[in-house]
N, C-alpha and C positions, 0 to 999 in steps of 0.2 A: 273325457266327455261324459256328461251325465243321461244316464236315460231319461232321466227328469224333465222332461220338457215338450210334452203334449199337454193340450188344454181340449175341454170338455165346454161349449160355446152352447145358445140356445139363442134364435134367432126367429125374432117375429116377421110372418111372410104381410105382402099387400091385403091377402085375402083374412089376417086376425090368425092364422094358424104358425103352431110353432114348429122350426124345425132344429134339432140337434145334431150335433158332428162333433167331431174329434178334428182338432189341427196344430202343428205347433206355430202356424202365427195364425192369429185367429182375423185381423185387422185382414189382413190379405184374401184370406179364407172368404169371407166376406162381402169383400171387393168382386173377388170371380161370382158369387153367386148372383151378385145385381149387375153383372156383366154376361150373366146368361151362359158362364163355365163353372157352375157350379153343381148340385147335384140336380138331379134330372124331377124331382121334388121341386126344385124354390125355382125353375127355368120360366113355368107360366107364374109365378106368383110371387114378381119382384114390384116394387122393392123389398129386399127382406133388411132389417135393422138387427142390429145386436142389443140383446134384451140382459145377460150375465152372462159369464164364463169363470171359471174353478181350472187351477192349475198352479203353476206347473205337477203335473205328476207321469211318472213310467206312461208307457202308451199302453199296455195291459190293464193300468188300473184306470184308464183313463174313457179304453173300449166298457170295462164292466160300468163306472159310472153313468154312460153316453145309454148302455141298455139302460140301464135303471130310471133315470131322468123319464126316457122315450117308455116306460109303464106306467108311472105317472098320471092320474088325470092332469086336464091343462092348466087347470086353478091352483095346479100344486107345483108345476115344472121350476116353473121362474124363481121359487125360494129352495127349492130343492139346488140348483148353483147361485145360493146368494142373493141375491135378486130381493132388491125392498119393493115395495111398491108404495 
């Protein structure tokens, strides 16, 4: 089995703000946060949508990316995993 298999997600809330996470299924990941089992962040400010995600990679490089992203101003996040606009 590969460690390979975390993804680095970045998800626009109701309120325009972005939130980042690590998951390896991100579709799921997702699901729970506009279900209100998500992180205690996107609970008042669903819906949240999937904006990019980057992966598969180790869950170590996947935590450093997840920081990285989350220093970012917001105008930069979304190309920082991919993300055209």
């Amino acid at each position: 089995m590969s460690d390979a298999e975390w993804y680095v997600y970045l998800a626009v809330c109701a309120d325009a703000t972005y939130y980042c996470g690590v998951a390896k299924d991100v579709e799921r990941r997702i699901a729970e946060h506009n279900a209100g089992k998500g992180a205690k962040y996107t609970r008042g400010r669903t819906p949240v949508a999937l904006v990019a995600s980057a992966g598969p990679m180790a869950w170590g490089d996947a935590l450093r990316k997840e920081r990285a992203v989350k220093r970012l101003p917001k105008e930069e996040k979304p190309a920082a995993l991919g993300a055209s606009n």
